[in-house]
N, C-alpha and C positions, 0 to 999 in steps of 0.2 A: 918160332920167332914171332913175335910182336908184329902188328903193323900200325909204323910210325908215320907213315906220309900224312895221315890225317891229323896233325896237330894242333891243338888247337887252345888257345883259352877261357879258364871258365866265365870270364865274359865274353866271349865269342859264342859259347856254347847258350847262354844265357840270353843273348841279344838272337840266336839264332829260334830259339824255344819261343820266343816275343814275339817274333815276325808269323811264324806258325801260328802263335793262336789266333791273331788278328786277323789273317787268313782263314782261318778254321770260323772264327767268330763272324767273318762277313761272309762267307757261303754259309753258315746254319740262318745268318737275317735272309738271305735270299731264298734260301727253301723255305722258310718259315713264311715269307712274303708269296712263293707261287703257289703254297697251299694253300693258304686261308682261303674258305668258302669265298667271300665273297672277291675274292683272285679269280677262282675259276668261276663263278657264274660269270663275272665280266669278260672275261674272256669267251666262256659258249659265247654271251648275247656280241660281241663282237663277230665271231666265227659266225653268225647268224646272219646277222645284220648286211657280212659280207656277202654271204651267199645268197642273199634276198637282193642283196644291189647287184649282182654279177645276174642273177637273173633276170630281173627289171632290164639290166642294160641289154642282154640278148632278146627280150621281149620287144623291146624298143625299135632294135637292129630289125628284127621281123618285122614289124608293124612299118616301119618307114616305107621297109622294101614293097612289103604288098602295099603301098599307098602309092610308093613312086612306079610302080608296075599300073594298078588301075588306074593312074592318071595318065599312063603313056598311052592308055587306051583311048582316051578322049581328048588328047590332044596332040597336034602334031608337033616337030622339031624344031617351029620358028614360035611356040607358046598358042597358036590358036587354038581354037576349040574346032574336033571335028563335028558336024555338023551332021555327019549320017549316022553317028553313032551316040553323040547326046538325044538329038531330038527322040529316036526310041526309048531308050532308057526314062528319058522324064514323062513322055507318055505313058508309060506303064507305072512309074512313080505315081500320077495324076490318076490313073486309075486303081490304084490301089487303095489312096488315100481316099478314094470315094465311096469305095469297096466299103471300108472302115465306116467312112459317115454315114454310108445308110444301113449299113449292120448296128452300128451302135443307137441310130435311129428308131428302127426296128426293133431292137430289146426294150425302150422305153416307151413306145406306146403301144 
């Protein structure tokens, strides 16, 4: 026995064949579109690009933190500067930077 449920006209069959290629024709432009070379190199420098800025931002995240960390060191919770712990610190900066002057003094005469 035949089966007849699926009945249909040959313009139904026809209009149905139409819709399929149009379908068929817009996924072959969209494969055609994410292959071309220069699809996928834009996309690596993309996937790059991101991962260099996702980096940067953790970089960042670090750098703030040890910055907001060494300045908790030299100042107190009302904004002051401590006073027992810069004045070290810049004397030894003071003397380093002297270090330097007469060393580089030194090489030239």
């Amino acid at each position: 026995m035949a089966d007849t449920s699926d009945i249909r006209t040959p313009a139904q069959i026809e209009a149905d064949i139409k819709r399929r290629r149009e379908v068929l024709a817009e996924t072959l432009d969209e494969i055609g579109v994410r292959v071309h070379p220069k699809t996928i190199v834009g996309d690596a420098k993309a996937k790059v690009v991101s991962n260099i800025d996702h980096t940067l931002g953790r970089a960042y995240v670090s750098v703030n933190k040890a910055v907001t960390e060494v300045k908790a060191q030299f100042v107190d919770e009302e904004g002051s500067p401590r006073l027992d712990r810069v004045v070290p610190v810049a004397l030894v900066a003071v003397g380093l930077v002297g270090l330097l002057a007469l060393g580089a003094r030194r090489r030239k005469g």
